[in-house]
Structure formats: structure tokens, C-alpha cells
Backbone bond lengths (Angstrom), bond angles and torsions (degrees), N, CA, C in turn:
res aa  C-N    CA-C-N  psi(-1)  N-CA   C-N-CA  omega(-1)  CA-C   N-CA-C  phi
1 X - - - 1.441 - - 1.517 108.95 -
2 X 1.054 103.75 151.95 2.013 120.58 -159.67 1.878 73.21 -93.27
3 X 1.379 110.26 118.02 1.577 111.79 158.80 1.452 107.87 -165.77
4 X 1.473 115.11 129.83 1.436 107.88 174.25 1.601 104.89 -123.92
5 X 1.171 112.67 153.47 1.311 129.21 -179.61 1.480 118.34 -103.50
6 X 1.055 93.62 92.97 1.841 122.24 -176.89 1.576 111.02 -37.44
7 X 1.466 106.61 -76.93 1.411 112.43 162.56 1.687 94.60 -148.37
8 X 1.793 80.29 174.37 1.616 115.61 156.98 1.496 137.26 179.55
9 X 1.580 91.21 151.58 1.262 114.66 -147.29 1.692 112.58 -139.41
10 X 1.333 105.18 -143.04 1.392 100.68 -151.00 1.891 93.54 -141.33
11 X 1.413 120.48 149.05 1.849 100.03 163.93 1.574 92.05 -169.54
12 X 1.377 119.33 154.39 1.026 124.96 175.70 1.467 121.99 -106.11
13 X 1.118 128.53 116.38 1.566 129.32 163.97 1.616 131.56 -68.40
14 X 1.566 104.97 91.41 1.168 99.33 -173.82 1.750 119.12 -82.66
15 X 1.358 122.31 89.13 1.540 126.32 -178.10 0.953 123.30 -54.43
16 X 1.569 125.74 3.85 1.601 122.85 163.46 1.447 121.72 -75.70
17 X 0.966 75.55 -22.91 1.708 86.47 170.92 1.648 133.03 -60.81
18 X 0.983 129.13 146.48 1.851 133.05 168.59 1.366 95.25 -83.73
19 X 1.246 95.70 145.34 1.795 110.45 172.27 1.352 111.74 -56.48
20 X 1.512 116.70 -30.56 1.807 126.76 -169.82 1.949 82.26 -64.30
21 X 1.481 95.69 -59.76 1.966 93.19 -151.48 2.019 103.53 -66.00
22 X 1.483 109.28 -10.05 1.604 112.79 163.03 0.978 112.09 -58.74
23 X 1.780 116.44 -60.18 1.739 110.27 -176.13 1.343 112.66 -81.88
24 X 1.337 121.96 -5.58 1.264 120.20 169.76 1.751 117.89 -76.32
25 X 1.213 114.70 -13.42 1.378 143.58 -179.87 1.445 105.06 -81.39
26 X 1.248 122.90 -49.73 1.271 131.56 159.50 1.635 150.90 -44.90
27 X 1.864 94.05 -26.79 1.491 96.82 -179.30 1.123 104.96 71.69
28 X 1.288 161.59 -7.15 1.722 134.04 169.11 1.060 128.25 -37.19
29 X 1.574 111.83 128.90 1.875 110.32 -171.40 1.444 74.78 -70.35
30 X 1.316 148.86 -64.38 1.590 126.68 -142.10 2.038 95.55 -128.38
31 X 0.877 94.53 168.68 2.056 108.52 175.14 1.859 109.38 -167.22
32 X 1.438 101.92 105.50 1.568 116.56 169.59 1.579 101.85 -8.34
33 X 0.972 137.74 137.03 1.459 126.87 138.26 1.306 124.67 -57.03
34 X 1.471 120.46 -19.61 1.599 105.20 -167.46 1.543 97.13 -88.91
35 X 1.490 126.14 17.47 1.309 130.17 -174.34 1.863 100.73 -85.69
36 X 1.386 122.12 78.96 1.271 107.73 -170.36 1.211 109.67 -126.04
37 X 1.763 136.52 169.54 1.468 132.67 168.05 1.591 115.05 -48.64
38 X 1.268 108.35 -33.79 1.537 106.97 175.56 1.693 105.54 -61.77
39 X 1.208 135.27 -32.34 1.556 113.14 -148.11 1.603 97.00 -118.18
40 X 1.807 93.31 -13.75 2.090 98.39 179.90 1.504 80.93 -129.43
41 X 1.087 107.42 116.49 1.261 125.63 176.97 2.115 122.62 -106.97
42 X 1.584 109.92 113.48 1.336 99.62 -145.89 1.633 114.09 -92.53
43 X 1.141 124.90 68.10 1.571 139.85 -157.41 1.620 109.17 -59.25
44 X 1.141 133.45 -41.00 1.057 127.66 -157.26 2.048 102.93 -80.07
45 X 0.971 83.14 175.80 2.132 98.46 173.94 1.438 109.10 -141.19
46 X 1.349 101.33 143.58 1.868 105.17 169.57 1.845 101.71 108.97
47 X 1.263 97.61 175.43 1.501 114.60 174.20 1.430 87.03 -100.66
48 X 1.672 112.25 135.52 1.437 125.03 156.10 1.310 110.09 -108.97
49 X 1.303 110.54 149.33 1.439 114.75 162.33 1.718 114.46 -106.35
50 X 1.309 125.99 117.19 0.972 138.28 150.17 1.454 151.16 -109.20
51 X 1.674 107.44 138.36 1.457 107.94 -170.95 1.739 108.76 -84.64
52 X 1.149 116.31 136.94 1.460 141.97 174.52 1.467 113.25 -54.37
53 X 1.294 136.54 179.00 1.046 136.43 97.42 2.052 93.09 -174.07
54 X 1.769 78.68 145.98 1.859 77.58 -169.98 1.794 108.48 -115.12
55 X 1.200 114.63 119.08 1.368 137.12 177.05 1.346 112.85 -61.43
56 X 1.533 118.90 142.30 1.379 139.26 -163.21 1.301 102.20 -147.65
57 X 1.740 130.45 107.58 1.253 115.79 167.55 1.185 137.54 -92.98
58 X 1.735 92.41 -17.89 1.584 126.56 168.31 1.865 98.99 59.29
59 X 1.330 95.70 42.56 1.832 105.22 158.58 1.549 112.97 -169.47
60 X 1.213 103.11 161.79 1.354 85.66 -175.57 1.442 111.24 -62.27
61 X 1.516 108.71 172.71 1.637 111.79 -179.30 1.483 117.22 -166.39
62 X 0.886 137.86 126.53 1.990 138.94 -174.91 1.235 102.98 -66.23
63 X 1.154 122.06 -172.11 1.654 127.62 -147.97 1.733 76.06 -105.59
64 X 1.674 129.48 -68.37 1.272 119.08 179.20 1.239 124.68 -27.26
65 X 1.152 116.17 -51.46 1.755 122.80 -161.51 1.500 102.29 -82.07
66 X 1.338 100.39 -37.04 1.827 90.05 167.94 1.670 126.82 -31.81
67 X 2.219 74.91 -83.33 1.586 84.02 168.88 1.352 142.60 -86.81
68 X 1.774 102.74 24.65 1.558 102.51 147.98 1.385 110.57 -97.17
69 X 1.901 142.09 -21.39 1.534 111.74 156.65 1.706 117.48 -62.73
70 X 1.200 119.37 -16.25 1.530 113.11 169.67 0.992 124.66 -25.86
71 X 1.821 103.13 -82.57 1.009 134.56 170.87 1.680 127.27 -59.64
72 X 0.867 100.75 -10.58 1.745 102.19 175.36 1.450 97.95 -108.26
73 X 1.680 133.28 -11.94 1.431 112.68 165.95 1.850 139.98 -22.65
74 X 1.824 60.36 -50.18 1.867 74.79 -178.83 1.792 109.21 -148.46
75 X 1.277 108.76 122.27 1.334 86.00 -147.57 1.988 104.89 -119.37
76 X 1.789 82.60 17.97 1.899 95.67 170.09 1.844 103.88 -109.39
77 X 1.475 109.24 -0.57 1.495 106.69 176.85 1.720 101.01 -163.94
78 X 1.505 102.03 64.21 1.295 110.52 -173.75 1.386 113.60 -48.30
79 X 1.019 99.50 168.18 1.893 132.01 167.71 1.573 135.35 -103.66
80 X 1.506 102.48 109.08 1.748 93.38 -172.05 1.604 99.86 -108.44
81 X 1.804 92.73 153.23 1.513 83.33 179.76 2.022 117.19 -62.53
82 X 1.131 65.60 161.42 2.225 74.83 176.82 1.994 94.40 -55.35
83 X 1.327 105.32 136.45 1.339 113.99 148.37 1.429 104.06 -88.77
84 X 1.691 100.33 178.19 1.542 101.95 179.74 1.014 125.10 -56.14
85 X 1.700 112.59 -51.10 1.762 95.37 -172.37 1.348 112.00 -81.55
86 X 1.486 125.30 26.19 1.291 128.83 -179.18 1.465 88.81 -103.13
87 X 1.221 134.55 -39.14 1.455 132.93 165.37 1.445 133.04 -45.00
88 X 1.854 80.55 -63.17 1.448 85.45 144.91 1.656 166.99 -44.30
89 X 0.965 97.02 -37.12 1.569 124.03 167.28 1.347 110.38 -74.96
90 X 1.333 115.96 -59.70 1.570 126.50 175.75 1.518 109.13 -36.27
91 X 1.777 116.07 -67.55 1.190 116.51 170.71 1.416 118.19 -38.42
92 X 1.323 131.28 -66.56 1.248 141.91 -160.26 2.099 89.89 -58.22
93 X 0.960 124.46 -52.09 1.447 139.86 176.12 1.449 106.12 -32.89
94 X 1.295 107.20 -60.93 1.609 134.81 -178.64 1.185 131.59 -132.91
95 X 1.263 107.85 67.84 1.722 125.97 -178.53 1.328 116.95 -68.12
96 X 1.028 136.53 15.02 1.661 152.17 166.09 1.277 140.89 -109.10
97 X 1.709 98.96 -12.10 1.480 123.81 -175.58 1.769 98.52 -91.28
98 X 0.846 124.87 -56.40 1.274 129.57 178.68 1.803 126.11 -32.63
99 X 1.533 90.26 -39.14 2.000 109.91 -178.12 1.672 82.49 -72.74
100 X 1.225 128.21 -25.94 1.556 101.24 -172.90 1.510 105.56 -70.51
101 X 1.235 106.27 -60.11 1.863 122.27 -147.42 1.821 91.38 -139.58
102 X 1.367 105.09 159.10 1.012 101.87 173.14 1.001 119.55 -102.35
103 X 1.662 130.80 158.50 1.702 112.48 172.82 1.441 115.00 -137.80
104 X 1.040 111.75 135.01 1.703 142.37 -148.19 1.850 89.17 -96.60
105 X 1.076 99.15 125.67 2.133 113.84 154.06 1.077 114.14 -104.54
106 X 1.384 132.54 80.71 1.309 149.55 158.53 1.800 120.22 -12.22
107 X 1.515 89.30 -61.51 1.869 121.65 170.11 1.193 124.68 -15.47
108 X 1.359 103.33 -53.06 2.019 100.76 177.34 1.651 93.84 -149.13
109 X 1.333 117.63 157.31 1.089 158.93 115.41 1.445 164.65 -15.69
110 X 1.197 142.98 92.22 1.277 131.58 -173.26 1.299 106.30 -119.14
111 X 1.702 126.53 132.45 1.277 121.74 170.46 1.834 116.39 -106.13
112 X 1.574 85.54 114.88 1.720 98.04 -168.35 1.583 86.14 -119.53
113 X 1.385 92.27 144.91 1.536 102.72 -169.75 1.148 153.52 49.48
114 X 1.674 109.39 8.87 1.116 127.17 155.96 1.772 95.65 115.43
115 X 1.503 122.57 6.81 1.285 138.57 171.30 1.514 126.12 -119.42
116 X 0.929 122.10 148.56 1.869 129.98 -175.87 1.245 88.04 -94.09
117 X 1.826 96.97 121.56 1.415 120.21 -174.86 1.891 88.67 -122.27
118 X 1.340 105.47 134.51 1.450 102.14 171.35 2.018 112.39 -127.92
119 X 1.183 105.75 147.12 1.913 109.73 -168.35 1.345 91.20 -62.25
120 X 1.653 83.72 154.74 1.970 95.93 156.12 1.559 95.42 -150.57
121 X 1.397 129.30 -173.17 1.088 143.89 174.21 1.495 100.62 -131.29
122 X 1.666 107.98 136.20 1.453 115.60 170.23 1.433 111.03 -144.49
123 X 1.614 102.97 -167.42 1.459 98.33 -170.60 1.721 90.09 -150.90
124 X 1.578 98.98 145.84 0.809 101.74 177.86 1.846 104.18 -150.95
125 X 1.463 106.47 129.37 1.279 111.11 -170.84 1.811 112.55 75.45
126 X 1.471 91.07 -127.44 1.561 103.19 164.04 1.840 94.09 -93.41
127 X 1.048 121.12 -67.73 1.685 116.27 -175.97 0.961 120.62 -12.51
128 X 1.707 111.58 171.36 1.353 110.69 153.27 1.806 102.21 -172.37
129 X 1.536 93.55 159.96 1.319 113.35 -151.51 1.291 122.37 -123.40
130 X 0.995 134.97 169.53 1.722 144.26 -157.91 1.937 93.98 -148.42
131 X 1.935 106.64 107.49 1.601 87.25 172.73 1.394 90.59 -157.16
132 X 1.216 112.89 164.27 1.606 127.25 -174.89 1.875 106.22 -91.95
133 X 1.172 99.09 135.31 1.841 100.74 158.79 1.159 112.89 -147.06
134 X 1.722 131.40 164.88 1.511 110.35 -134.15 1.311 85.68 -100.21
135 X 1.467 106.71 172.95 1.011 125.58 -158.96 1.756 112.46 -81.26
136 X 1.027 131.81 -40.69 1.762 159.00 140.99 1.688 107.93 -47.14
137 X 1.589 117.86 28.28 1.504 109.61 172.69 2.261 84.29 -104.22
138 X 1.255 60.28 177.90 1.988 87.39 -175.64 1.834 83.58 -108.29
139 X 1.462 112.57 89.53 1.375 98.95 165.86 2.293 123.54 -75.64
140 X 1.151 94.92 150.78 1.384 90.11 -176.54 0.919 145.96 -86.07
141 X 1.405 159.23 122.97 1.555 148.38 -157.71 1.257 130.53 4.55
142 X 1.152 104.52 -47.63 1.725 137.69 171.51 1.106 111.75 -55.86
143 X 1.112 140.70 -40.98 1.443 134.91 -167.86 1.712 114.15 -97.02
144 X 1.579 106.19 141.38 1.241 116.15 174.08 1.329 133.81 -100.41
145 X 1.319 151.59 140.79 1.194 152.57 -158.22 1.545 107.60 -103.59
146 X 1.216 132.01 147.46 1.249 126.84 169.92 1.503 110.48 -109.59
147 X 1.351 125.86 117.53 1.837 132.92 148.13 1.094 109.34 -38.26
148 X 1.512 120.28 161.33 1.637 131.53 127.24 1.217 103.52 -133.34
149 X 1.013 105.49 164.13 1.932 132.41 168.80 1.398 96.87 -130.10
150 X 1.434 121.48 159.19 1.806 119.96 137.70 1.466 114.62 -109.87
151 X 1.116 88.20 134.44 1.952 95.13 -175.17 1.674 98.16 -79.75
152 X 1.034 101.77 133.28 1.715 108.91 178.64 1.120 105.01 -120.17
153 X 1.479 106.92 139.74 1.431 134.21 -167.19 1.215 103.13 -87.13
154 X 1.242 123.87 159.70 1.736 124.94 163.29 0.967 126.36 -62.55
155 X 1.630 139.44 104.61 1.272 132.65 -174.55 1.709 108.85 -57.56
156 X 1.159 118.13 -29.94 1.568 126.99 -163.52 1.236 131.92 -141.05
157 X 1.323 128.86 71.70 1.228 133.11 178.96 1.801 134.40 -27.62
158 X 1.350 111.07 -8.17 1.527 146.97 -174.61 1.178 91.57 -84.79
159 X 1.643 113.65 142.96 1.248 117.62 161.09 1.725 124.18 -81.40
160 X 1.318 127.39 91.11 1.206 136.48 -173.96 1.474 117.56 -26.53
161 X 1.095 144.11 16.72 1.176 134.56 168.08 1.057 99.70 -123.85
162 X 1.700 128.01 -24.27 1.682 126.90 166.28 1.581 107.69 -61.24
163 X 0.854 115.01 -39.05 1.745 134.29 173.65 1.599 107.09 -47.04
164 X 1.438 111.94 -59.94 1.695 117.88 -163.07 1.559 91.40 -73.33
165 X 1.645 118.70 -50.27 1.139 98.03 -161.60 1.823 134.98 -69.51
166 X 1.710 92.35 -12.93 1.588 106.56 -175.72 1.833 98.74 -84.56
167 X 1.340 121.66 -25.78 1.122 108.20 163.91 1.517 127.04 -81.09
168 X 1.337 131.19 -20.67 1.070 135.08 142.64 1.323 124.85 -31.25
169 X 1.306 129.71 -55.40 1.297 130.87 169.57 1.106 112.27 -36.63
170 X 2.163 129.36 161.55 1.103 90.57 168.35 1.391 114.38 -124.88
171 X 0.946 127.52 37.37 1.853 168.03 73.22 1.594 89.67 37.44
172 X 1.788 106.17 -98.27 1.505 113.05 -176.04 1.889 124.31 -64.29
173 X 1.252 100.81 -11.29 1.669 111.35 -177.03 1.328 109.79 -63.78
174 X 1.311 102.26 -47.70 1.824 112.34 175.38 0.996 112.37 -76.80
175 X 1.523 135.89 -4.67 1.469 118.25 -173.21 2.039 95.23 -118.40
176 X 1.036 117.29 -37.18 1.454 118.80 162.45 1.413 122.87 -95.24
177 X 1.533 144.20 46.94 1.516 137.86 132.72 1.447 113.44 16.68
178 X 1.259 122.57 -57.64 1.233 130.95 -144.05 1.570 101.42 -73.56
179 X 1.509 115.86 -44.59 1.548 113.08 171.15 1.498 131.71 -70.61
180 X 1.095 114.44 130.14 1.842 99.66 171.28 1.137 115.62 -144.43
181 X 1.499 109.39 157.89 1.386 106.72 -165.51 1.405 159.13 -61.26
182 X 1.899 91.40 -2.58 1.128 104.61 142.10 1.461 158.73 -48.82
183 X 1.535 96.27 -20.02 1.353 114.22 176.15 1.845 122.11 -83.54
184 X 1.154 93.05 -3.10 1.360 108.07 169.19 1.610 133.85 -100.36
């Protein structure tokens, strides 16, 4: 498959946030109006850390086929498309990449007008912008896709088999409940 990998990098999703104070985080000379909490809806909580990387197929390609080479990039530490505030963030991250090429968040959705409209980031002039296009276009060579990963931290600094075996005992079973062996 014809795919090049533009860049990658790193960005954090801060979910305390309102989608208004995301694109407000952003600087956009302009942002769709139909871009609202009702239609991108912001579910998650916490600071995430996420790994980047933005896709180039350099042909045309449908919104499916995209994000099925996405996802088959790598397919022991897959790739989902960017949701918005994964778009979001990215932009605000890299406010200069956008005036090149535009880049599309596959990830979520808004249905305005009775059609699946999905974000991208572009540039226009010196500006730059936040706007929806539907989701069922044949986007063109030109346009870039955004990944995520979440980088996960170590839950446990312990070496996990020192772990199973002191709870195994049944010494440590009665005094830690809380572990089970499922977690291993």
C-alpha cells in the first residue's frame, strides 16, 4: 500500500476541558458552527497522553479505506483515527502543519443535516481553520489523516511474577483480596 508517514509525535488530551475552551485553545481565525458539544460529544476524563502519527496516501481514498489502512498499519499496537479533541490538541501542538495539507479526524462524527460530517484542520492563507466535510466524500491525494495511540504508563513498578507468586501463597491471599489472578 502507497502510504507515507508525514510525521510523528506525541500530544496530550486534556478532558477537562469543553470543546468551546479546545478550539479556543487553538487560535482558529474561523470554526464551522455546526462544530458543537451536542454533535462532538466529549466523554472521556483525565490528561491522556498520546502518540501521533499522520497518514498520507497520496491518492484518492473513502473515509472506509482510510481507516481500514490505519488500522492495519500496525496491527500489535494499532492506530485509531484522531477524534476531535485528538485533532484538536494536535493542532494547537502544531499550528503550522495544517497551512501545508489538511488533516482529517476520521474518529468521531457529527450528523448535521441528515449526513456524517467528520473535522479536519486546514489552512488557508496565513489562517487557519477548524471545518467539517462529509464523511462519504472521496477525499484527495492532498489530504492527511491523523492516528492516535495512548502511551500507557506502567501500572506497577514490581516485577510481575514476584507479584503472582506472593499472592499465590496463602500467607499473602488473606492479607491482599484485592489481587486476582486474573490480572496476570
Amino acid at each position: 500500500m502507497n502510504t507515507d508517514t508525514i510525521s510523528t509525535g506525541s500530544i496530550a488530551v486534556d478532558y477537562s476541558k469543553s470543546l468551546q475552551d479546545m478550539m479556543a485553545d487553538g487560535n482558529y481565525d474561523w470554526v464551522n458552527p455546526a462544530i458543537t458539544p451536542k454533535g462532538f460529544p466529549i466523554t472521556a476524563v483525565g490528561i491522556v497522553q498520546f502518540e501521533t502519527k499522520v497518514f498520507h496516501f497520496n491518492r484518492y481514498i473513502s473515509s472506509e479505506d482510510a481507516v481500514e489502512a490505519i488500522t492495519a498499519d500496525d496491527r500489535r499496537h494499532f492506530w485509531e483515527p484522531a477524534k476531535i479533541e485528538g485533532l484538536l490538541a494536535y493542532g494547537m501542538k502544531n499550528p503550522n502543519e495544517q497551512r501545508q495539507y489538511p488533516i482529517v479526524g476520521l474518529g468521531s462524527f457529527a450528523g448535521v443535516l441528515g449526513s456524517r460530517y467528520v473535522p479536519y484542520l486546514y489552512g488557508h492563507g496565513a489562517g487557519r481553520g477548524l471545518d467539517l466535510l462529509w464523511w462519504d466524500v472521496v477525499w484527495y491525494g492532498h489530504f492527511r489523516f491523523l492516528a492516535l495511540r495512548t502511551v500507557l504508563a506502567p501500572v506497577c513498578t514490581e516485577n510481575p511474577i514476584r507479584i503472582y507468586r506472593m499472592i499465590e501463597s496463602k500467607q499473602r491471599a488473606k492479607t491482599w483480596p484485592i489481587f486476582h489472578r486474573s490480572l496476570f
